[in-house]
N, C-alpha and C positions, 0 to 999 in steps of 0.2 A: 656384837654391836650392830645397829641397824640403823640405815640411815636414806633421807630423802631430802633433798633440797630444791629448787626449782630451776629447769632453766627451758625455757620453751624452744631457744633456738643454737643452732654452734655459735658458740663463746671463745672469746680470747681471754681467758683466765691468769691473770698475772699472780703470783704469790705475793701472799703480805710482806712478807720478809725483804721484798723489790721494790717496796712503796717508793715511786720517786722523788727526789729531793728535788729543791726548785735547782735550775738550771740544769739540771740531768735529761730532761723529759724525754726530748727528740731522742738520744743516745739509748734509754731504757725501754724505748718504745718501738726503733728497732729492735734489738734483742727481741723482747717480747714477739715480736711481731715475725721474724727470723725463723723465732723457735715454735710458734704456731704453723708455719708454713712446710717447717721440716714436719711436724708432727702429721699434719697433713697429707701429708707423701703416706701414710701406712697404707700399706692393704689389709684391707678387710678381708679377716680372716675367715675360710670354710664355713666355718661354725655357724659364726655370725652373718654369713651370706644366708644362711640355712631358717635365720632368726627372724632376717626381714621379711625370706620368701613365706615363711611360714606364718608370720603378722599379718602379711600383706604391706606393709608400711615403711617409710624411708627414716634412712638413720645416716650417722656417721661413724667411722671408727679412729678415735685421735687418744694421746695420750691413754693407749692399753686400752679403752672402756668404749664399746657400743655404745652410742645414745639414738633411743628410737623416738621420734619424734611424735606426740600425740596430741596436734595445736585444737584447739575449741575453735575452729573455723564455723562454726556453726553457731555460735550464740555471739552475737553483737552485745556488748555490755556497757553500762555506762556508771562511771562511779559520783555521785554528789553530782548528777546531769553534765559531769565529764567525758565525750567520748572517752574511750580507752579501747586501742585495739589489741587483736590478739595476743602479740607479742610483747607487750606489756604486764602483762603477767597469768593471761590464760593460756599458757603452754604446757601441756602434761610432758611426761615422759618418762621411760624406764630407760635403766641403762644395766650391762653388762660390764665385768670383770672377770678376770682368770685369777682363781685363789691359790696356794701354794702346791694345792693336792692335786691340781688338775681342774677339779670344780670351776663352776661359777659362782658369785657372787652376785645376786639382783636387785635392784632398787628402781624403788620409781615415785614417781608423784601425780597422782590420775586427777586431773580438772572435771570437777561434776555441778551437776544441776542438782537442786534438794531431791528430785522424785528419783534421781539415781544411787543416788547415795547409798541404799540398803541392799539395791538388787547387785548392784558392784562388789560391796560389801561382801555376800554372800557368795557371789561364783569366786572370790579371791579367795576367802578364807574354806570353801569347799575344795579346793584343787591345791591344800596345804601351802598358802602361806602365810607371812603373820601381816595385820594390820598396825602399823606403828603408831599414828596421829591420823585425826581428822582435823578441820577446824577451817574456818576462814581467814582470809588477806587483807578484805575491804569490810570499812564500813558502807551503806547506801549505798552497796553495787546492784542494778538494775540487769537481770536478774540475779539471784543471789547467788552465789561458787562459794565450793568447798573444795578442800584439797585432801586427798588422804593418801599418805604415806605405806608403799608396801613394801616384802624385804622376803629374800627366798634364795634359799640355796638347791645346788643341783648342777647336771648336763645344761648344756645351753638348751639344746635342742628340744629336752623336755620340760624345762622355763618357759618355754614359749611358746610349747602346745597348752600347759596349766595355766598358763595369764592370757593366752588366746578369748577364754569366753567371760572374761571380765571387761576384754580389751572390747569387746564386739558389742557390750551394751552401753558403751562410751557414746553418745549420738545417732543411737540405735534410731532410724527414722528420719533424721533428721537432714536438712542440706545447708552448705555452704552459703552464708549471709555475706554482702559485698563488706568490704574493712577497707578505713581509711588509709592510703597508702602514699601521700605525698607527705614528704619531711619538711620541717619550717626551722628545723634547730639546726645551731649550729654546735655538732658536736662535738668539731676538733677543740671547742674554747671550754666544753664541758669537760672534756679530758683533761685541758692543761688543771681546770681546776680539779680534779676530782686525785689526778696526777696518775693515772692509769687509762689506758685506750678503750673503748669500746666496739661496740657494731651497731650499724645502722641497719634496720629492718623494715622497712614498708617509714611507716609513719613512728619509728620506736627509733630510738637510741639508748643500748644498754651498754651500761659497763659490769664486767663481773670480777672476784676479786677474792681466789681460792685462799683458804684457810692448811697451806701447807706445812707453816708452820706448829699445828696441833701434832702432826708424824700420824694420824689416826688409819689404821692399820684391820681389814677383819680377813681373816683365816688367809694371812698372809697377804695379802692384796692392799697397794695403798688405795685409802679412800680421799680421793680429789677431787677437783672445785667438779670433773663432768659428773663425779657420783653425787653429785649435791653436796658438799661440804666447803660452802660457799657465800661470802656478804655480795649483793647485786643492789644497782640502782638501774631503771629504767624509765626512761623522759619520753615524753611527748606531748604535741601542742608547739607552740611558738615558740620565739626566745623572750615572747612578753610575755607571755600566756601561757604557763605549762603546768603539764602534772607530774609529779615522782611518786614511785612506792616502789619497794623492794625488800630485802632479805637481809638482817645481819647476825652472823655467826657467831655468837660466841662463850666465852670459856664465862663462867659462873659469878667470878672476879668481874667480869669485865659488865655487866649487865645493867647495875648503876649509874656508870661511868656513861656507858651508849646513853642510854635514858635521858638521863641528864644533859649531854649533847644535843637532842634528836628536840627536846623539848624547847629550850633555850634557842632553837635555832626556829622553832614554830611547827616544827613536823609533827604529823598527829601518831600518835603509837596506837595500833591498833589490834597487835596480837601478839603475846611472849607465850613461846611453848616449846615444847623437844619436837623433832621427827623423828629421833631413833628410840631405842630401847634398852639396854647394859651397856652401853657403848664409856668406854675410857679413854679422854676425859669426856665429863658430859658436857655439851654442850646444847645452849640454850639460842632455841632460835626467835628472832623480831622480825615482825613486818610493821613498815610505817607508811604512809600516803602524806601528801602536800598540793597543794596548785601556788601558783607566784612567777616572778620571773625565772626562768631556769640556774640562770646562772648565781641569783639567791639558793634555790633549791638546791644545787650542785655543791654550794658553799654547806649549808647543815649537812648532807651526806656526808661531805670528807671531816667534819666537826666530830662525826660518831665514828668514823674508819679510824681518826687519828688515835681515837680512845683502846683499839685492838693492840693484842702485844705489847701491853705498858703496863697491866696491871697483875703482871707475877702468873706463876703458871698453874695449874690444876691442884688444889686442895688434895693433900697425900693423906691428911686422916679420912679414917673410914668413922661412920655413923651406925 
């Protein structure tokens, strides 16, 4: 099973299964927030000290799983002549796990420009690993991103010298453009309606929103919201004026159902596709975009989340 999902920055990933019910919220968002905080406390293990130094790059270790951080600081982007900053959904990353055998498990999601696309391509899949998806997020994003999904077993240590020179032509030349960083939303109202907490980032407010309920497992090692296996919404702009686009996860059943939601509510659908490869169950990933009031926009998001876990679970015949 191989898998990539997105998250440019650390997340407070609630599971579906915790969706809160009205008048829960404050009580479910401690918890949540509790258990991100113990998770927090980990040390970063040897290995993974050995991963960033060898990167060069910062990461976190929460919830078992390295996440190294690979944000597109360097391309300012605008969607439909919408600022959009970084964290909004140009945040690459791979991330690490410990599989049963000792191994690791790696996954990522690398942010490219079109003229990178092949040369990336090529040193990943030279230094044996597999390419899982390409594809885009946005429609009229200024300049145009692609995402491609990668997936590699092995040593930590030698994970990260083979995706070293993939990682090095990521903004190869390139420097750091300024990004909008004052916030105008208000988040804590987008939580109550979305009914899960988020994080505030410069000018972004995401919330994420693990799919732990699938149990998806590869060589032993659970796969969770920080391996990408994960629905995210990400706001910014005002609370008159905003934009949303994000990521929803889900089981094969459920994919009408979103649809159907995402549309009715006015959001644009703009991409259905896998990031993994043999993975059981499969799982079908959506990215959508919108501009409106946020708290309009907040309301179609929880429209399409409400649609998760309701429509029966993984198709048991085989084709």
């Amino acid at each position: 099973m191989q898998r990539i999902g997105r998250d440019d920055e650390p997340e407070i990933a609630a599971s579906l299964g915790d969706h809160v019910k009205p008048g829960t919220f404050a009580l479910a968002a401690v918890t949540i927030l509790a258990s991100a905080a113990a998770s927090a406390a980990q040390e970063t293990p040897a290995e993974y000290q050995q991963v960033l130094t060898a990167l060069g790059k910062t990461g976190d270790f929460k919830d078992n799983v390295l996440k190294v951080n690979l944000p597109r600081n360097d391309v300012k982007v605008t969607v439909a002549g919408f600022d959009t900053p970084t964290p909004f959904g140009f945040g690459g990353w791979i991330a690490f796990t410990k599989a049963s055998d000792g191994g690791q498990v790696m996954m990522g999601d690398l942010v490219l420009l079109e003229n990178e696309v092949n040369p990336v391509m090529s040193a990943v899949l030279d230094n044996g690993f597999d390419v899982t998806a390409l594809h885009n997020h946005f429609f009229q994003d200024e300049p145009h991103m692609f995402f491609m999904h990668v997936h590699g077993h092995g040593a930590a240590a030698d994970l990260a010298r083979r995706i070293k020179p993939a990682i090095d032509l990521i903004g190869k030349g390139r420097s750091a453009v300024p990004q909008t960083s004052a916030s105008q939303l208000d988040g804590a109202k987008l939580a109550r309606i979305v009914g899960h907490p988020g994080e505030q980032t410069g000018a972004v407010y995401k919330i994420t929103i693990g799919r732990d309920d699938l149990k998806m497992t590869e060589m032993g090692a659970p796969i969770n919201a920080r391996m990408g296996l994960n629905t995210w919404a990400a706001f910014t702009g005002s609370n008159e004026k905003a934009a949303i686009a994000g990521d929803v996860a889900m089981l094969e059943s459920e994919v009408t159902p979103v649809l159907k939601a995402l549309r009715q509510h006015g959001l644009e659908v703009v991409a259905i596709h896998h990031h993994m490869t043999t993975e059981r169950p499969m799982v079908i990933f959506l990215h959508y975009w919108g501009t409106g009031p946020a708290e309009t926009l907040a309301s179609g998001f929880t429209a399409a989340l409400n649609e998760l876990g309701k429509h029966g679970g993984p198709p048991t015949n085989s084709k």
